[in-house]
ROPA-385491 format. One line per 2 residues: number of its first residue (from 1); for each residue x, y, z of C-alpha. Coordinates in pm, whole numbers. Example, Ala and Ser with C-alpha at 12.3 -4.5 7.8 and 13.67 -1.06 7.14 Angstrom:
1 = 1230 -450 780 ~ 1367 -106 714
//
This chain:
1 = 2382 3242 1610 ~ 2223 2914 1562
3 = 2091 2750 1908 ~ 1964 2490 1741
5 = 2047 2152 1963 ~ 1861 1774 1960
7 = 1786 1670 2317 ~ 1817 1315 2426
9 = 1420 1249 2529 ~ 1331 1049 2834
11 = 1100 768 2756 ~ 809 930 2562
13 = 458 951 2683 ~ 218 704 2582
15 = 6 973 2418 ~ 282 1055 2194
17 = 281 1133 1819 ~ 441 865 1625
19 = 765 991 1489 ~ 728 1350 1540
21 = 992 1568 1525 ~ 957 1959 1604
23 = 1159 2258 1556 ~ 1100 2530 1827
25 = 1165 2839 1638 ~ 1164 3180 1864
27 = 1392 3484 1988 ~ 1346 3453 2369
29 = 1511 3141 2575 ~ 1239 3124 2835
31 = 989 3068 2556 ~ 1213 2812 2392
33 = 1301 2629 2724 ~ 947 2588 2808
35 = 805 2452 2466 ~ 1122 2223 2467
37 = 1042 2090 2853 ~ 709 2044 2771
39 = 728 1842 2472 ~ 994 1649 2513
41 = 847 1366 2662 ~ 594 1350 2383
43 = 825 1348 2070 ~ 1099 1157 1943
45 = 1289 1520 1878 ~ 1263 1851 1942
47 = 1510 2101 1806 ~ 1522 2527 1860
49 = 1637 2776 1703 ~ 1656 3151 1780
51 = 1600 3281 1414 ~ 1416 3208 1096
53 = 1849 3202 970 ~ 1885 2939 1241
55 = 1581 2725 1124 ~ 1660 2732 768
57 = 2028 2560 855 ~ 1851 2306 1101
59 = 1615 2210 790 ~ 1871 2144 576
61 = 2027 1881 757 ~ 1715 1737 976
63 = 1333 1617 904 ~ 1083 1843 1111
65 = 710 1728 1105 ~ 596 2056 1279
67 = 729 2404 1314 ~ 614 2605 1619
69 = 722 2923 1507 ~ 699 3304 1696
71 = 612 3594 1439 ~ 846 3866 1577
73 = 1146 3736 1529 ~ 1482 3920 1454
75 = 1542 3935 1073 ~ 1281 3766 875
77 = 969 3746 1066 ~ 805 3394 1139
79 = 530 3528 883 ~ 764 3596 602
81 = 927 3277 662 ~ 607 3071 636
83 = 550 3213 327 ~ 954 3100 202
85 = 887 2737 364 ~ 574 2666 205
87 = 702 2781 -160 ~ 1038 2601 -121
89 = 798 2296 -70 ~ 787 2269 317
91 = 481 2016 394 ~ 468 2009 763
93 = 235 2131 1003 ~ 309 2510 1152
95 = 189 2677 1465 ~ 226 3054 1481
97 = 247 3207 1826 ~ 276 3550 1895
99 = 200 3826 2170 ~ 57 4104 1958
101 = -149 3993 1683 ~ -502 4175 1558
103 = -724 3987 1329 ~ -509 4117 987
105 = -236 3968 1124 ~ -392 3603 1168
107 = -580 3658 859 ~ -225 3645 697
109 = -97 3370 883 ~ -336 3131 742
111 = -283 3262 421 ~ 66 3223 427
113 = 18 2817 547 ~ -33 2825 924
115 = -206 2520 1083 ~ -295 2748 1402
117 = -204 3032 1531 ~ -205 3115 1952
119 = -194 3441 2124 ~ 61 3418 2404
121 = 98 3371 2718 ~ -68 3014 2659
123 = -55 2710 2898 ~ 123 2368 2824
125 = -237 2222 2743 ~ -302 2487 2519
127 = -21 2429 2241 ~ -98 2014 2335
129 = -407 2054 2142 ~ -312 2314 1923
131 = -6 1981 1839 ~ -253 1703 1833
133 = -499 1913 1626 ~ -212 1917 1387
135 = -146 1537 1391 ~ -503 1473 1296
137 = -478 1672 1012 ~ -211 1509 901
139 = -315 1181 993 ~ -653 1243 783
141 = -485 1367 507 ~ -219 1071 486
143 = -568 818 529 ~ -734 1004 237
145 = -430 933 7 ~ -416 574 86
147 = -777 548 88 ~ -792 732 -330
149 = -465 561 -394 ~ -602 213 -318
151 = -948 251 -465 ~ -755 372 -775
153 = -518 96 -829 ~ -775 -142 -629
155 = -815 -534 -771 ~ -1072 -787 -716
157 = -927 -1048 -516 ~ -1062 -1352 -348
159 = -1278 -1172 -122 ~ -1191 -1418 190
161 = -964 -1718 288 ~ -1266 -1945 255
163 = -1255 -2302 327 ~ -1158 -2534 595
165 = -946 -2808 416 ~ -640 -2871 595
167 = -419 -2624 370 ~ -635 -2347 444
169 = -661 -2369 813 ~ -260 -2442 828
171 = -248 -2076 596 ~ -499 -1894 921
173 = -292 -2007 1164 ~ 12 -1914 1033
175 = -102 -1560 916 ~ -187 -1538 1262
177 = 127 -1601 1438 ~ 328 -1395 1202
179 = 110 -1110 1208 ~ 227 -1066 1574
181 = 564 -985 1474 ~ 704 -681 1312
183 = 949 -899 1107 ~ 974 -847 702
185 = 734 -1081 526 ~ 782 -1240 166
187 = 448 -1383 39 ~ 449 -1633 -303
189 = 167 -1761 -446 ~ 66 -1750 -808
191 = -183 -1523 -989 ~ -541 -1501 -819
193 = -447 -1697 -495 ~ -508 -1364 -299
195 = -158 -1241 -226 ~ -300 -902 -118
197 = -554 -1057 54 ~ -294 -1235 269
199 = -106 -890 339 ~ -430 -736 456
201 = -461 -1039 687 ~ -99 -952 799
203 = -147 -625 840 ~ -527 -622 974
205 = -394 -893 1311 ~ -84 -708 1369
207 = -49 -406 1640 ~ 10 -194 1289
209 = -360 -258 1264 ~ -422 86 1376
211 = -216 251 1098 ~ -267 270 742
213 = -239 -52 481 ~ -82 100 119
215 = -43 -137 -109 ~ 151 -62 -448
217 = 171 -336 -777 ~ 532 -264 -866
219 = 469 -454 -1245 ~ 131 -146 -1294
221 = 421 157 -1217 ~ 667 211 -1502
223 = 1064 169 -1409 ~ 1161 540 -1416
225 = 839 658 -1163 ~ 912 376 -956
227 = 1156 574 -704 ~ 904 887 -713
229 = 620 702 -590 ~ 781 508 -308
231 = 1013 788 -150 ~ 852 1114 -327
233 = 1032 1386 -453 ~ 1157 1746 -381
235 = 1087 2069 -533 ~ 1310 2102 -895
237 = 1396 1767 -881 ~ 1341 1726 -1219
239 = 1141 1911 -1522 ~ 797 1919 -1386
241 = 848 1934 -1033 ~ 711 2255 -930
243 = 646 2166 -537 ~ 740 1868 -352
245 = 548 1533 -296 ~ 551 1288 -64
247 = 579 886 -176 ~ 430 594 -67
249 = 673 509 213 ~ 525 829 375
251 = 156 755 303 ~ 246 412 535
253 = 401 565 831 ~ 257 380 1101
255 = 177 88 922 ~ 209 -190 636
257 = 373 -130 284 ~ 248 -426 73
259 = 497 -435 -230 ~ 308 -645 -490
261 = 532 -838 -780 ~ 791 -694 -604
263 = 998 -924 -889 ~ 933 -618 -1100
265 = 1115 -400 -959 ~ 1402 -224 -1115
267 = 1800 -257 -992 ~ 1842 92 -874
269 = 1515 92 -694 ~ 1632 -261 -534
271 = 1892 -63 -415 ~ 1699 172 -236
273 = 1442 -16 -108 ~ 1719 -220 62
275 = 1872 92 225 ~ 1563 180 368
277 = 1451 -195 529 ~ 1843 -160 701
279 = 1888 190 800 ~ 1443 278 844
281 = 1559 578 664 ~ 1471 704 307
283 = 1533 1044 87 ~ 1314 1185 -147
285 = 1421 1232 -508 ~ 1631 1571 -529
287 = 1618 1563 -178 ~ 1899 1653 81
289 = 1772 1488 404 ~ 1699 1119 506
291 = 1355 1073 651 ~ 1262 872 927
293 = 1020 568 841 ~ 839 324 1105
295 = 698 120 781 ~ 679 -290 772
297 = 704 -420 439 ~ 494 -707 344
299 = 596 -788 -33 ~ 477 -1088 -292
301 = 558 -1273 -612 ~ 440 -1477 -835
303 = 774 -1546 -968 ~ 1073 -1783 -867
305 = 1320 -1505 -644 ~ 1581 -1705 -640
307 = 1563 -1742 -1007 ~ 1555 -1368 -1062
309 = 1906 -1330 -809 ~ 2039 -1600 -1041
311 = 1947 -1415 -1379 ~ 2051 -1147 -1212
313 = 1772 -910 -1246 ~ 1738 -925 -875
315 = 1972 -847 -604 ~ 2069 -1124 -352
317 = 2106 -933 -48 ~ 1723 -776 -112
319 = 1619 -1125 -144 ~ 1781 -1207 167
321 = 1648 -948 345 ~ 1293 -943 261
323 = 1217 -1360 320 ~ 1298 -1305 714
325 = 955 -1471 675 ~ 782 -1662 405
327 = 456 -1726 287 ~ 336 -1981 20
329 = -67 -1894 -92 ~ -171 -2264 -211
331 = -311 -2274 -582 ~ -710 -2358 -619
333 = -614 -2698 -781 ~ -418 -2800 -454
335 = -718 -2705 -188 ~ -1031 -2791 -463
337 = -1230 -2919 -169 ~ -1268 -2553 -43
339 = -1453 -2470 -422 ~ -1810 -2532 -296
341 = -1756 -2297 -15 ~ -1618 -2032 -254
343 = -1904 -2093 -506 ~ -2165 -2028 -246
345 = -1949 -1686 -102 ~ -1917 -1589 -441
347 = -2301 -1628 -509 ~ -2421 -1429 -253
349 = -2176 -1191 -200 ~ -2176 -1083 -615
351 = -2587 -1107 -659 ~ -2682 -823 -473
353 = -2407 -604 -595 ~ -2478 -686 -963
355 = -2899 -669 -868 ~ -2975 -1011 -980
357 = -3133 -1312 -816 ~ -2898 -1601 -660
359 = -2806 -1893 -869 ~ -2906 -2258 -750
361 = -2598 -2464 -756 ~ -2645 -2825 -783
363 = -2416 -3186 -728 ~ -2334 -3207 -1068
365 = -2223 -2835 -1124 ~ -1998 -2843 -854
367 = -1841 -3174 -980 ~ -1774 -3078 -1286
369 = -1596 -2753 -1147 ~ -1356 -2976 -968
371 = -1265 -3139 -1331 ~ -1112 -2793 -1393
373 = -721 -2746 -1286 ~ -806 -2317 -1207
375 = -484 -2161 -1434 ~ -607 -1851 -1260
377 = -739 -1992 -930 ~ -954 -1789 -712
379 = -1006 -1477 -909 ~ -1102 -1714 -1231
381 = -1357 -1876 -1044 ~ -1511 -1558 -898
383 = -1452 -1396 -1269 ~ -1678 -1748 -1384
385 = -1957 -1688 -1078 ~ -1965 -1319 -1158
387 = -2056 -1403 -1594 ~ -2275 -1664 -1477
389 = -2538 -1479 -1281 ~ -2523 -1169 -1508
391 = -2652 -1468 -1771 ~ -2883 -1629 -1522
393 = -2711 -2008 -1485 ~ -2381 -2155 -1377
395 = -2192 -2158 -1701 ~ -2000 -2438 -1650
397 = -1953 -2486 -2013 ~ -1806 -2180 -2056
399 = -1469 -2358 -1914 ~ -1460 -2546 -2247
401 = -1648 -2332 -2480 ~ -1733 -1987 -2437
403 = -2107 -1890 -2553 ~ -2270 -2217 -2446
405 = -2497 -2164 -2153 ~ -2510 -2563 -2131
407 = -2422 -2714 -1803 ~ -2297 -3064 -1724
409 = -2636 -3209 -1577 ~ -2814 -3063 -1950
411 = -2609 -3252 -2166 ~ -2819 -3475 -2407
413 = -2666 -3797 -2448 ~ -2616 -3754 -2829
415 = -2400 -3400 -2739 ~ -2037 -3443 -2780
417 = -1894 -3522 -2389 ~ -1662 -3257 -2244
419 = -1289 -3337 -2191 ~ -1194 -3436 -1874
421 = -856 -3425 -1944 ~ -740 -3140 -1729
423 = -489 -3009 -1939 ~ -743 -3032 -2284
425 = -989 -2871 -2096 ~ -738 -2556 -1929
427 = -637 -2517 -2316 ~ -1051 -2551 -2480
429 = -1102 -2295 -2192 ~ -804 -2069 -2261
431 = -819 -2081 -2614 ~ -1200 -2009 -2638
433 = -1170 -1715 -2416 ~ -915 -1556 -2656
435 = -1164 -1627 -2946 ~ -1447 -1434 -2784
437 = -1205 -1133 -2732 ~ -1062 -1142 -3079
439 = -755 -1213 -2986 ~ -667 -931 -2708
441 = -448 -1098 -2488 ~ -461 -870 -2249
443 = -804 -822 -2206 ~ -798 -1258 -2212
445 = -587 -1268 -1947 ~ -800 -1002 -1734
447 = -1083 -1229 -1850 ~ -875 -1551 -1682
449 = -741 -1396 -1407 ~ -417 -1466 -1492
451 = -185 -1237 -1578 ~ -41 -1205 -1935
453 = 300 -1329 -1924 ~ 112 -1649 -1798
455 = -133 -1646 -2056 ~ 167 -1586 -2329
457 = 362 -1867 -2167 ~ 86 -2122 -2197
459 = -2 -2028 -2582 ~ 374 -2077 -2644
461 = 383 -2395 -2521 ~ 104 -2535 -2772
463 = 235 -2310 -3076 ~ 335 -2601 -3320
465 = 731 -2650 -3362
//
């Protein structure tokens, strides 16, 4: 018979385990009725069941984090039924208790998947640790995944909101005030102005701080993997899936899921994502239960939303619900009294990493960087700082002409001027960028720190007619 029941929890202890759930799996009430007293107060659920029959039909329908589980039960034992979890793609933490056991027999248990394994009788602070022991494994193990999954997909960006023109100090203190609510967050800015950056802020001065910070660029993850990385999958979902896997929305538990060129993202997965910001629930590809998430989303674009809903590539009620509160990132050209400040961050922060000595800026170098308009703002001008000191001087001239280590302050009077035409000059310095590359766009744009569709946009509009 299944005695599997969800208790209503009195208000949880302050030492609790974010979002745990645990299923109480063993033959004897008494037992059961104690672990459930005990924990209650220090979970958001704990369910019981009196066989390994029992627990299977409780995991069909619910999400279990951890499985305290008795060996000798009736039927299968809790040893045989480790061994079915684990292959069926169970990923959750298991204690095995048990009141005969010789060293064969925990041997096996850890073979089969245990976490830990406890002789009983055992006191209440004995299976607390044995618990929290558990939640620090799996804490660990979700950090390490964000941790290889961000230093893996990781981009340079502008390395600090420096600067104190008025724009900049306006964007601090209102990072600042929104960090301290939990509220949805929409971020625009365009290419290089350090849209990440700003979720980090977000994330970094909120009370999520603790928790992890897993960012994902929606335009680097191709349309059909899309749904498998942000909810994961189950076992035999499809061809390929030979155990399950846990997605991004997971890896974030806790804390911020920053949802970069989330204009990228494709209808069905729109769909999703919306069901999960409304209901804090998601499912797993192939899977048959919702999960539980306590994830904020912070997302960005460098594109026009409310063009997209109008196209109709994106949905209105996603748009809707992810600008509770919005963010515009100023573009370099708009703040260029903050480029002297960069310059010198830029300088001193790169030299050492690249092993070469600091470059002397002078009056004149820094004026003629303010001629420039920045196409790709921030990241062009630390992508400029970075190819000057590996050649030894500001190459100033390189924003007109690549190859010509000849700053403004050296120009001989019988040298040809450079434009100061911002527009001649953002084309010279485009133009001569894709020249040095042979024409790879892509590897231009990387170059520019733009991104390509920008790069493509602005050749189109000097093609000839």
């Amino acid at each position: 018979m299944n005695h599997a029941r969800l208790p209503t929890p009195p208000e949880r202890a302050r030492d609790s385990w974010p979002l745990w759930s645990i299923l109480v799996v063993d033959d004897e009430p008494g037992m059961r009725n104690f672990l459930v007293k005990s924990l209650l107060p220090r979970c958001s659920a704990v369910l019981e069941a009196d066989s390994a029959e029992a627990g299977d039909a409780i995991l069909r329908d619910a999400h279990v984090d951890l499985i305290i589980l008795d060996i000798a039960l009736p039927g299968r034992n809790g040893v045989g039924w480790l061994k079915d979890l684990r292959e069926q793609g169970f990923t959750g933490q298991v204690i095995l208790i048990t009141a005969f056991a010789d060293l064969d027999t925990a041997i096996e248990a850890l073979r089969a998947g245990a976490s830990d394994f406890i002789l009983k009788p055992f006191r209440v602070p004995q299976i607390l640790n044995a618990i929290q022991h558990c939640y620090e494994t799996s804490r660990l193990a979700r950090e390490n995944f964000v941790l290889r999954h961000t230093l893996s997909n990781r981009q340079e960006t502008a390395a600090g909101f420096i600067g104190r023109s008025p724009l900049m100090r306006e964007l601090s203190q209102s990072l600042a005030r929104i960090a301290a609510v939990n509220s949805t967050v929409l971020i625009h800015g365009e290419s290089g102005t350090g849209k990440e950056l700003a979720a980090r802020a977000l994330h970094d001065l909120s009370p999520r701080a603790h928790g992890p910070f897993v960012p994902v660029n929606c335009a680097a993850i191709s349309p059909e993997l899309m749904e498998v990385e942000l909810f994961g999958h189950a076992k035999g979902a499809f061809t390929g899936a030979t155990k399950a896997r846990d997605g991004l929305f997971y890896y974030a538990q806790g804390g911020s899921l920053f949802l970069d060129e989330v204009a990228d993202l494709p209808l069905p997965v729109q769909a999703l994502l919306l069901r999960a910001l409304e209901d804090r629930m998601i499912r797993p590809v192939g899977g048959e239960k919702q999960l539980p998430v306590n994830v904020r989303i912070i997302a960005a674009t460098n594109r026009s939303l409310t063009q997209a809903v109008d196209a109709g590539s994106f949905r209105k009620d996603l748009y809707y619900r992810l600008q509770v509160v919005e963010v515009t990132l100023p573009a370099l050209r708009q703040h260029k009294e903050d480029i002297g400040a960069l310059v010198d961050y830029f300088v001193q922060r790169l030299a050492p990493l690249l092993g070469v000595e600091p470059l002397q800026i002078t009056a004149a170098d820094l004026a003629y960087l303010n001629q420039y308009d920045w196409p790709g703002n921030v990241r062009e001008l630390r992508n400029l700082i970075e190819r000057s000191l590996i050649l030894g001087s500001l190459n100033v001239s390189a924003l007109y002409s690549v190859g010509q280590a000849r700053p403004a302050a050296a120009t001989s009077a019988a040298a040809p001027a450079a434009p100061t035409d911002l527009q001649t000059l953002e084309k010279q310095h485009i133009l001569a960028v894709l020249e040095s590359v042979h024409g790879d766009k892509a590897q231009a744009a990387q170059l520019l720190g733009i991104s390509r569709r920008t790069l493509e946009r602005r050749c189109a509009e000097w093609a000839p007619p």
